[in-house]
C-alpha positions in Angstrom: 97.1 41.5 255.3 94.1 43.1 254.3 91.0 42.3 256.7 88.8 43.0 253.0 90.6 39.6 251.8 89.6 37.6 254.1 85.6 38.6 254.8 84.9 38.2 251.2 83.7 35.3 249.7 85.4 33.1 247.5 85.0 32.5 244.0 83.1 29.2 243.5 84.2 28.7 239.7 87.6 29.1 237.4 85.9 32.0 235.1 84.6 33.5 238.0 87.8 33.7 239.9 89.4 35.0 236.8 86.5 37.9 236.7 87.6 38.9 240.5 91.2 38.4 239.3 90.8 40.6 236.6 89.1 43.3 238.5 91.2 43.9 241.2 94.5 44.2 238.4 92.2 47.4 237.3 94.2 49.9 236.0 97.9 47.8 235.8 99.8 47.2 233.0 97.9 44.7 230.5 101.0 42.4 229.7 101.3 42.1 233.4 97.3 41.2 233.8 97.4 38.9 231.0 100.4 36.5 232.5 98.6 36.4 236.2 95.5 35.6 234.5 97.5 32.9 232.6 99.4 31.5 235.4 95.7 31.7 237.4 93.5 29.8 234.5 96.8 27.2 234.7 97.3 26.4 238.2 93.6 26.1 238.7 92.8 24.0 236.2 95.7 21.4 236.6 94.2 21.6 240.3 90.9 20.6 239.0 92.2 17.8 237.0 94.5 16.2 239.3 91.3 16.1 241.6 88.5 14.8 239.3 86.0 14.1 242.0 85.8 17.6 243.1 84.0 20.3 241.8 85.9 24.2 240.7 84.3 25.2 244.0 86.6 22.9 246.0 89.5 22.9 244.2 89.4 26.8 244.8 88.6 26.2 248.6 90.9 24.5 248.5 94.1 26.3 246.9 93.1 29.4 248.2 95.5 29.0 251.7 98.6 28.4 249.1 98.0 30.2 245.8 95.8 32.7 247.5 92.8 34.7 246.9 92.0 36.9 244.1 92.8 40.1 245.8 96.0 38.3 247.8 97.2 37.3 244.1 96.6 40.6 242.8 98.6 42.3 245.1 101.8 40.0 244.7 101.5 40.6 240.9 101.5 44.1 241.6 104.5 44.2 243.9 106.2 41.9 241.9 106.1 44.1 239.3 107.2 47.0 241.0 110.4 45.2 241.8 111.5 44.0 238.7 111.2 47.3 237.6 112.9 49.2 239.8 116.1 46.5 239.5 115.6 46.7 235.3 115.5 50.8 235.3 118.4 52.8 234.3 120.2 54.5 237.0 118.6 58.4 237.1 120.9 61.5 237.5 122.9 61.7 240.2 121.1 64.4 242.9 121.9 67.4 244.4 124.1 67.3 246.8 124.9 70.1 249.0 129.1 70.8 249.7 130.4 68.8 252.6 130.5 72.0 254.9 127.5 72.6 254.6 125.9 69.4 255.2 128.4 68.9 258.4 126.5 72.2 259.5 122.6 71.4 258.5 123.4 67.9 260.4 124.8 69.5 263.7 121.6 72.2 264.1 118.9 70.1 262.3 116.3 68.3 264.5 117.0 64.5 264.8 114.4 62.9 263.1 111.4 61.1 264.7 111.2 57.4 264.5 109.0 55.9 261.8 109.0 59.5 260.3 110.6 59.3 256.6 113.5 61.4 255.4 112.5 63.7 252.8 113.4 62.6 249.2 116.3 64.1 247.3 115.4 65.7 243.9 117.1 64.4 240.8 119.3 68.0 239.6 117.3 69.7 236.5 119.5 68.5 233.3 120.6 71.4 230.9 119.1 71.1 227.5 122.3 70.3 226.2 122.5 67.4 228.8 119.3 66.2 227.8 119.8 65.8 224.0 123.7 64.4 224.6 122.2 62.2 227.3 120.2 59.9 224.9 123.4 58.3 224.4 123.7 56.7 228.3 119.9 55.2 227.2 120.4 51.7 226.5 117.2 51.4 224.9 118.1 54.1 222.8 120.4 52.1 221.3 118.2 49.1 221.1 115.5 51.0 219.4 118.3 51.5 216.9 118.9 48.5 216.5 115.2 47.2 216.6 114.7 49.7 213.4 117.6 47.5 211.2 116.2 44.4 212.3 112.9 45.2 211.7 112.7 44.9 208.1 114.4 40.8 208.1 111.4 40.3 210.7 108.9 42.0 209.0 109.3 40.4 205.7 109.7 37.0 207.9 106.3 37.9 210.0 104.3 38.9 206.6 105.5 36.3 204.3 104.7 33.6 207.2 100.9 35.0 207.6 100.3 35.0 203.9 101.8 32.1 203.0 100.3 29.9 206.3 97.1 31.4 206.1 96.5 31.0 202.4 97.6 27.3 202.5 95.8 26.4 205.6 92.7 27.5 204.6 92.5 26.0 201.0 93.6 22.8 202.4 90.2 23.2 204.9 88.2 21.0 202.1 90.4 17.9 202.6 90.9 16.5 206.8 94.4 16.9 206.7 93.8 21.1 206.4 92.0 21.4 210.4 95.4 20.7 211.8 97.5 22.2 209.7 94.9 25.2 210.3 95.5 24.6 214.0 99.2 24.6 213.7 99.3 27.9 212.0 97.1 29.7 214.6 99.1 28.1 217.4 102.1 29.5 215.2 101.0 33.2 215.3 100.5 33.0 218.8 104.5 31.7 219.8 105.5 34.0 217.0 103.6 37.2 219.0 105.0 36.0 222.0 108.8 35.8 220.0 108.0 39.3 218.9 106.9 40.7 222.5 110.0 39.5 224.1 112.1 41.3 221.0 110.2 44.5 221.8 111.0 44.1 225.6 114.5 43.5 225.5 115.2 46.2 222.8 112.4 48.9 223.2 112.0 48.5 226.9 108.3 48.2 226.5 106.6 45.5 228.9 105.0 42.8 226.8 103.7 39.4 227.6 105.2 36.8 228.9 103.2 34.1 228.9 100.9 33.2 226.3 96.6 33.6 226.4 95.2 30.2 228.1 94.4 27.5 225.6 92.4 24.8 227.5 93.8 21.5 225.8 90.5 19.6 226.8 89.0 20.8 224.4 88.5 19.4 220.7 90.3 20.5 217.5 87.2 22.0 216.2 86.6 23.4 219.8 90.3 24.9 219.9 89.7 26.1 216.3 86.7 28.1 216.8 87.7 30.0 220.2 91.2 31.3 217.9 88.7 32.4 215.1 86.6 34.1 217.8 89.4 35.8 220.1 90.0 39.1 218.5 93.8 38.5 219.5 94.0 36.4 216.7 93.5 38.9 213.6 95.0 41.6 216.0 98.4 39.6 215.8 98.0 38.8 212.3 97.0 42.6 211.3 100.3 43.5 213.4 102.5 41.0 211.5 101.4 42.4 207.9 102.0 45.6 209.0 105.6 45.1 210.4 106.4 44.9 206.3 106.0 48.6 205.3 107.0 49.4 208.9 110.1 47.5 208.9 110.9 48.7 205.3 110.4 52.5 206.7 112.5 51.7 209.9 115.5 50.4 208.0 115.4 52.9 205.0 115.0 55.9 207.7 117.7 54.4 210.0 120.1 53.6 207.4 119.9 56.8 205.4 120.4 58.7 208.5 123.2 56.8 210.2 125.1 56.7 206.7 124.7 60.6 206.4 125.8 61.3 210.0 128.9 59.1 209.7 130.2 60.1 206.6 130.1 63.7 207.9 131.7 63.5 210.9 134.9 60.9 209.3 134.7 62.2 205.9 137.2 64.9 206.8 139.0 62.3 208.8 138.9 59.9 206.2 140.1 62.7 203.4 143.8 63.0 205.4 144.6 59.7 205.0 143.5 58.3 201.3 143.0 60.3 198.0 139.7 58.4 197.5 136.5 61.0 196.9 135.0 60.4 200.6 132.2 62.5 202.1 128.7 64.3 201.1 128.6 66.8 198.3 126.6 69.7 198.4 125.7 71.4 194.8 129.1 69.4 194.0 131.1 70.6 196.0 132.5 67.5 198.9 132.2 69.1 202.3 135.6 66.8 203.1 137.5 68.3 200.5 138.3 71.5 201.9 140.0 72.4 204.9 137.3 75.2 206.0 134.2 73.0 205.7 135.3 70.0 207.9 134.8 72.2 210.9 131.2 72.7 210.0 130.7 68.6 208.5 131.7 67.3 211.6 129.4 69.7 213.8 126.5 69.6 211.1 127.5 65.4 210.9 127.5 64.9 215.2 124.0 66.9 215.7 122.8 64.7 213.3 123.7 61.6 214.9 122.1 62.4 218.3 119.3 63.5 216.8 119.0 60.2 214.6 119.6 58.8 218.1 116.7 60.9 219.9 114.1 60.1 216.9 115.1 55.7 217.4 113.9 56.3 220.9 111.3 57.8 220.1 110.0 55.1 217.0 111.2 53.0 219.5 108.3 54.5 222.5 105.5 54.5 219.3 105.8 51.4 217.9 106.3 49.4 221.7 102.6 51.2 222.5 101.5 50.2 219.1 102.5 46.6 219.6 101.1 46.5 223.2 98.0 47.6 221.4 97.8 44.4 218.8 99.3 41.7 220.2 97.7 42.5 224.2 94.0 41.9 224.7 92.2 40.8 227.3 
């Protein structure tokens, strides 16, 4: 361990700890800082009140041998992190290997290598361009960008008609007692519904999100509670990102649709035209490209090139709107 951990001085409050918490997570992911400062600001302060006759600076005393200093916390986080990711990544192209002859021979008059001394890294083998635009197909998350894109537009009208409706009813019902709770509720809704959304976006887009929610200190009084919402800027950031998911979600469906119907009905129109008398296909200054025997060559190359690249632009609507999203719905 680190001799820096243990020669500097503990933190003798929560916010504080959270400050030194903070700082040393400089420069990781922010989904991943937010849930270690949530899981921080929770252990600490269910510390604090199982032990009411202590002060933050003795609780913190004395957790730090199991949950660990600020740095010491910061660093599991970290490798943590690493981890997961490396078992969650999809498998890279297979390397460069040389012939078994020839490795036989390298082996036999190469130098054995010196203890401790690592072995040098193969290189992933450069992909053709060809290989590269077929290849978007093996990406999982290509396909569930795709399928992020149809789905969008039954969430966004879900997510915009919720914020409207919730927020106009909350606060005109702020004039009568009954409306602080149900005001309360609806925040506290917009906060599980992010949270719904983030783990939507990381399942489908591949984007790290939140997994735990921003600290809510339950001590506090409705009016209390009420205020710090109103004040954190995550609040309206959420809500500004649920609105928006409308239009988005109507141009991700319309341009997903469109697209996949286009590509489809070129490649089987032809196929399609051999086994049914029905008018199947695209026309073209009306003319059906599956109706003659000469154009179905050129309907199913024009209809496959359009399919990958309906499959390269999901990923990358996929990439966008996952950094968008980070951007709204994680602040710290």
């Amino acid at each position: 361990m680190n001799t820096e951990h243990n020669t500097r001085p503990l933190p003798t409050t929560i916010p504080e700890y959270l400050d030194q918490l903070r700082a040393a997570l400089a420069g990781a992911d922010l989904a991943m800082i937010q849930d270690a400062l949530y899981d921080a600001e929770e252990y600490l302060r269910s510390e604090l009140a199982e032990q009411p006759g202590k002060s933050e600076a003795e609780v913190i005393a004395g957790v730090a041998g199991s949950y660990g200093a600020p740095e010491e916390v910061a660093e599991i986080y970290r490798e943590t992190e690493v981890t997961v990711n490396r078992a969650l990544r999809t498998p890279r192209p297979a390397s460069r290997v040389m012939p078994a002859a020839a490795a036989a021979l390298a082996d036999a008059s190469a130098s054995p290598v010196e203890p401790g001394v690592a072995a040098p890294a193969r290189t992933p083998a450069p992909r053709s361009l060809l290989a590269r635009f077929f290849g978007v197909a093996l990406d999982p998350h290509t396909y569930g960008a795709l399928f992020y894109m149809l789905l969008s537009l039954a969430t966004g009208i879900f997510f915009f008609t919720w914020v409207v409706t919730g927020l106009s009813v909350s606060v005109s019902l702020l004039i009568l007692i009954i409306g602080i709770p149900i005001l309360l509720l609806f925040l506290g809704s917009v906060r599980v519904l992010s949270l719904v959304e983030g783990r939507i976006i990381e399942t489908m887009l591949g984007v790290r999100m939140p997994r735990r929610p921003a600290y809510t200190d339950r001590s506090q009084g409705w009016l209390q509670r009420i205020g710090a919402m109103f004040s954190d800027g995550r609040t309206w950031l959420t809500m500004l990102y649920f609105v928006l998911m409308l239009p988005l979600g109507t141009l991700y469906f319309t341009v997903a649709t469109t697209l996949l119907s286009t590509s489809l009905a070129l490649v089987f129109g032809p196929v399609a035209a051999l086994f049914t008398n029905e008018a199947i296909g695209i026309w073209i200054d009306g003319v059906n490209v599956a109706s003659s025997f000469w154009l179905w060559p050129l309907s199913v190359g024009v209809g496959v090139l359009l399919l990958f690249g309906t499959l390269h632009l999901a990923r990358g609507i996929g990439k966008l709107h996952g950094a968008m999203a980070k951007h709204l719905l994680v602040r710290l």
